[in-house]
N, C-alpha and C positions, 0 to 999 in steps of 0.2 A: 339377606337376613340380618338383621339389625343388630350387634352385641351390646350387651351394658355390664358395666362395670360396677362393684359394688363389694361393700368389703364381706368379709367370707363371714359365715357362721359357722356354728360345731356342725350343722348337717353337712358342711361341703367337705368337709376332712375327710372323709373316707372316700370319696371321689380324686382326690389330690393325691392322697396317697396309695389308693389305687394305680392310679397313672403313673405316680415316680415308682412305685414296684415292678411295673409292667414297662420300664424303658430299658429297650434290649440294646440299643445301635447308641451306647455312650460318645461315642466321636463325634455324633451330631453336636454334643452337649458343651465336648471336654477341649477338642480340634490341640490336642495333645501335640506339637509336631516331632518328627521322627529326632530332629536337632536337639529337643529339649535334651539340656539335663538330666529331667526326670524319667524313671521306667516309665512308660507309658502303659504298658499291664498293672503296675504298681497303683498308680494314678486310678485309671477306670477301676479298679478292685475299691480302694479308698473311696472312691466317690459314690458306688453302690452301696457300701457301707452309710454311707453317710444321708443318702436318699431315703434309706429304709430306718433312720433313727426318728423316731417321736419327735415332733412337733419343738415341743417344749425343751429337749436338748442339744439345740441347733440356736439357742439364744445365749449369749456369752451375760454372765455375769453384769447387771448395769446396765445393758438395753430391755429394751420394750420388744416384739413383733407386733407388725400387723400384716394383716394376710387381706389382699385384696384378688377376688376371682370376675373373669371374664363368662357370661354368660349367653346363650343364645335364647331367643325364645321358646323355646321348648324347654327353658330351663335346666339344658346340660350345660355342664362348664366347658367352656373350652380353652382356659388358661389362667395361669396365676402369678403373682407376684407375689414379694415379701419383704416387705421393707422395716429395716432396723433402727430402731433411736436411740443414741447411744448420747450418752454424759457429755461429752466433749470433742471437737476435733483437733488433734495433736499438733497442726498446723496453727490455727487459728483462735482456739481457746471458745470459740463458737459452738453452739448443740450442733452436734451429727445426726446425717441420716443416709443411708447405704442402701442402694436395691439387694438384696441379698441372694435373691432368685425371682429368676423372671420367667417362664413356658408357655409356651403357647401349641399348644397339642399341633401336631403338623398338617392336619387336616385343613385349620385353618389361618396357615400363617398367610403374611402377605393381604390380609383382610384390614389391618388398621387394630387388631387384639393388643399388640404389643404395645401401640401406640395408645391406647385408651387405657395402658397398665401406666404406663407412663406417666401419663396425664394425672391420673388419681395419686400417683403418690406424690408426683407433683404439688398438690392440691392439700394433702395431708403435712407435708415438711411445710408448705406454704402457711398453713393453718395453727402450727406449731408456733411458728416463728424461727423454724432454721433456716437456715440460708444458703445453703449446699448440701445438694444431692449428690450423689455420687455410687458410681456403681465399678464392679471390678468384671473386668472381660479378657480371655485368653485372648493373645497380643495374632494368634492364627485364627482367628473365628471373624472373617471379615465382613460377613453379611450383619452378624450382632455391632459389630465398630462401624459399619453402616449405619444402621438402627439407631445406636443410638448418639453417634454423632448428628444425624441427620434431625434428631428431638433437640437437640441442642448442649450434649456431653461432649467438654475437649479434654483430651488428656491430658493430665497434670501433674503423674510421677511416672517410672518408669520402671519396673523391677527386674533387674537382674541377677539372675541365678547361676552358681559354675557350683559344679562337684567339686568334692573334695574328698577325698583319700589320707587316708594314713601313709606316711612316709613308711618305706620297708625298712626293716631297720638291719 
């Protein structure tokens, strides 16, 4: 079954957010590891929060969104992207552009959805004139550092987190 890609309208939003209401199995999403730093209940708690916010306040101040959706022909979605345009990159003084979320309902993964989300925003930064995409991925979610090393992302920073505590006094 053929997909096509195509950037969303207002009618696809209630389908998106349908689906990010309805994602029970966060680990798929978060691959949280037991090592981290962080609570990991803490984390999945925060990130279903942040699933179930409106559209419009998931945009930082000075970017843009665009939402682009995977389609089948029956005309169900079966995936989405969201890619950010932001002012500047703090590396290179260049326009920014960030995959910001990327899904691919699990029915159809492994079909080439991901890679045709890809592609489009590709096409979209390309069309801007940025010059760097760039996306953020838990450092334990290896099938996604697959993905999207295998599209042509290498890592470029590397973030490390330690707890911290208050000295007892």
């Amino acid at each position: 079954m053929p997909i096509r890609i195509r950037r969303a309208s207002p009618a696809d939003e209630a389908a998106i957010d349908q689906w990010q209401r309805s994602m029970q199995n966060l680990d798929d999403y978060l691959h949280v590891p037991e090592s981290s730093m962080r609570d990991p209940e803490a984390v999945k708690r925060r990130f279903a929060e942040w699933l179930r916010l409106p559209r419009e306040r998931k945009i930082p101040t000075g970017w843009e969104r665009i939402d682009l959706v995977a389609v089948e022909d029956s005309g169900a979605i079966c995936g989405y992207a969201a890619i950010m345009f932001g002012p500047t990159d703090q590396l290179t003084g260049l326009p920014e552009a960030s995959i910001s979320e990327l899904h691919v309902w699990p029915e159809y993964r492994e079909r080439g959805v991901a890679k045709g989300l890809l592609d489009m925003a590709e096409a979209y930064a390309v069309q801007r004139g940025v010059p760097y995409l760039s996306i953020t991925v838990p450092a334990a979610n290896v099938g996604a550092m697959k993905l999207f090393q295998t599209a042509g992302f290498r890592p470029e920073t590397t973030r490390l987190t330690k707890r911290v505590t208050r000295p007892e006094q």
